[in-house]
C-alpha positions as CSV (number, residue, x, y, z in Angstrom):
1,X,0.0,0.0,0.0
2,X,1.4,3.4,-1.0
3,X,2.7,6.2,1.2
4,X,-0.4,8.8,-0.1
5,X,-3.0,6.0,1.3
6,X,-1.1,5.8,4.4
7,X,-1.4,9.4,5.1
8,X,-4.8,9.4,4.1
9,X,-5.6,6.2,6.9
10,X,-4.0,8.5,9.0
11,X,-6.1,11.3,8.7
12,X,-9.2,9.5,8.5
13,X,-7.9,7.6,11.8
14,X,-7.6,10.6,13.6
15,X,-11.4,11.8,13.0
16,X,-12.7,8.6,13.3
17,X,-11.4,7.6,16.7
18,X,-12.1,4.4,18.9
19,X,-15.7,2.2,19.0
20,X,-18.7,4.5,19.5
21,X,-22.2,3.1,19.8
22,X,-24.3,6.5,19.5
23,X,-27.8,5.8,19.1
24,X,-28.3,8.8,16.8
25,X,-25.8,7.6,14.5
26,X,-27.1,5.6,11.3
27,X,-24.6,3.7,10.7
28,X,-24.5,1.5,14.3
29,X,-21.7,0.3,16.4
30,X,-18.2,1.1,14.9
31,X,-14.8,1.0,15.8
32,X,-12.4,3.3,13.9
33,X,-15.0,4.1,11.6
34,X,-15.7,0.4,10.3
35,X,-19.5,0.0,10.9
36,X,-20.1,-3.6,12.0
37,X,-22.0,-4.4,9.0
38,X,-19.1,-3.5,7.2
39,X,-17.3,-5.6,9.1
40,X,-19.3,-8.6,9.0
41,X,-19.1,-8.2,4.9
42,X,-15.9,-8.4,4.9
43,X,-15.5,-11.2,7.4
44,X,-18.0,-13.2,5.5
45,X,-15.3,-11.9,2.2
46,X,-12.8,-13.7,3.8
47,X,-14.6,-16.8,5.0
48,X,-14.1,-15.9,8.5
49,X,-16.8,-16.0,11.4
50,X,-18.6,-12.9,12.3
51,X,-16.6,-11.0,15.6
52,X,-17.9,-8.1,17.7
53,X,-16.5,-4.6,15.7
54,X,-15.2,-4.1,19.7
55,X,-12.4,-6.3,17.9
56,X,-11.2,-5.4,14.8
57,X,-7.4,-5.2,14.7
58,X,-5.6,-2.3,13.1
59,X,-4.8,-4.5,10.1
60,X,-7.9,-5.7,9.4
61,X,-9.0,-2.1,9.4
62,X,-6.0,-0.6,6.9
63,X,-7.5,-3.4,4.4
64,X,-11.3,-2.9,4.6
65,X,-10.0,1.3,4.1
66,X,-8.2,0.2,1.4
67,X,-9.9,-2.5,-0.9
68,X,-13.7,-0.9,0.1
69,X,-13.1,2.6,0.1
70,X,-9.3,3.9,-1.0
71,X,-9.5,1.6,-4.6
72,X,-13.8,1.3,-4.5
73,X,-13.4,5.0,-4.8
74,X,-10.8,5.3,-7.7
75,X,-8.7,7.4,-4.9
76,X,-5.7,5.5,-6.7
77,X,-6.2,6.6,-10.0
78,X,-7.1,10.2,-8.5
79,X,-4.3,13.4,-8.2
80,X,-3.5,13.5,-4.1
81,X,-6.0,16.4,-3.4
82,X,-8.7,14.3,-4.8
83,X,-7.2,11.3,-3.6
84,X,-7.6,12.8,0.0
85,X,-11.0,14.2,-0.6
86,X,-12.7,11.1,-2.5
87,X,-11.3,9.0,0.7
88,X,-12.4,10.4,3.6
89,X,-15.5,11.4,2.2
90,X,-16.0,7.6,1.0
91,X,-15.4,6.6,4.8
92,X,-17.3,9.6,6.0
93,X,-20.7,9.3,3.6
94,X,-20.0,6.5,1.3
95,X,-18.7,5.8,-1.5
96,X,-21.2,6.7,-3.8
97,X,-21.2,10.3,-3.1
98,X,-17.6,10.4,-4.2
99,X,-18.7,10.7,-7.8
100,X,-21.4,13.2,-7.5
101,X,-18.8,15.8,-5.6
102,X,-16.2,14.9,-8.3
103,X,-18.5,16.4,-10.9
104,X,-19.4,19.7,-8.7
105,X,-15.9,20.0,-8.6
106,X,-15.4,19.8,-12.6
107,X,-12.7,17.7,-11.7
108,X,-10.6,19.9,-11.3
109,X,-11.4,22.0,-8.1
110,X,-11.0,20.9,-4.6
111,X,-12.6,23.9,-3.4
112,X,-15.9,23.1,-5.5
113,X,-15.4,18.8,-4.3
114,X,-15.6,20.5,-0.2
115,X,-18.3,22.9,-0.9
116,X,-20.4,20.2,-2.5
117,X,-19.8,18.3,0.8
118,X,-20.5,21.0,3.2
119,X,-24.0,21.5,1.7
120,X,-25.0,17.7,1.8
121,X,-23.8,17.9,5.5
122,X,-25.8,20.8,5.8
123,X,-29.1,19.3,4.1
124,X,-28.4,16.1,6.2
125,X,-28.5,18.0,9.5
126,X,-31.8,18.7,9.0
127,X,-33.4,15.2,9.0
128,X,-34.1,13.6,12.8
129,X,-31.4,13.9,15.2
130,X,-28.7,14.6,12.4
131,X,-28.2,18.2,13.6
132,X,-25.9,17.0,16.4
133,X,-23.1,15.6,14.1
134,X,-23.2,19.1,12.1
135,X,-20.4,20.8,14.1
136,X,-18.4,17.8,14.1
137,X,-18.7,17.0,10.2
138,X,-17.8,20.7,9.5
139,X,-14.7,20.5,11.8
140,X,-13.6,17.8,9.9
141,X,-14.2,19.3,6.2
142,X,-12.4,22.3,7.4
143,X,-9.5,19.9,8.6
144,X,-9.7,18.6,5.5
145,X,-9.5,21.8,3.3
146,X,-6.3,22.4,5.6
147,X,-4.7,18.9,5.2
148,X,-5.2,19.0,1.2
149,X,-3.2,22.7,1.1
150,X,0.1,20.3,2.8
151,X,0.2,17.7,-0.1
């Protein structure tokens, strides 16, 4: 695995933190970000039995980041700004927003890629009980916009 998907691990890692079982939050129990749904996929991928998400190791996380988000979201292929961008928003809302903010952007313009995102957080916060991730979404994206300017 290459040093740009490294760095981008490690900045996912850092906003994704430790296991967290909010209630509010869609996506379930996860553990560094890896939803145990997500996890139990890619178990079942291997031919392994299903384990708590409490217990995912740090390598099984690197390669669920990498073959289900980093290469499912062309980040390879991508320029290390986009690279960046496409990743943690793959982790963050899915892959298949990816494409969507790639086209608001032209291709060609980060700035355009983290607007985009920063309005579908915005439009998110107003369904149910969504408003309470808003502050910490937008922390992130501005992280983000800072982290991409270092590449």
């Amino acid at each position: 695995m290459d040093k740009l998907f490294k760095k981008a691990l490690a900045f996912v890692l850092k906003w994704e933190g430790g296991y967290v079982n909010n209630p509010y939050d869609k996506g379930g129990a996860t553990n560094k970000g890896i939803t145990q749904n997500t996890y139990n996929a890619w178990l079942k991928s291997c031919g392994l039995a299903q384990k708590d998400v409490k217990n995912i190791t740090n390598e099984e996380v690197e390669q669920i980041y990498y073959k289900n988000y980093w290469l499912k979201a062309g980040c390879d292929k991508m320029s290390p700004h986009f690279a960046l961008l496409a990743f943690d928003t793959a982790v963050n809302m899915g892959a298949a927003r990816v494409n969507p903010f790639l086209k608001a952007a032209c291709y060609k313009y980060p700035e355009k890629f983290i607007a985009a995102r920063r309005a579908k957080y915005i439009e998110f916060s107003k369904y149910g009980n969504q408003k309470i991730f808003l502050q910490g979404w937008l922390n992130r994206l501005n992280d983000l916009e800072k982290t991409i300017q270092t590449l």
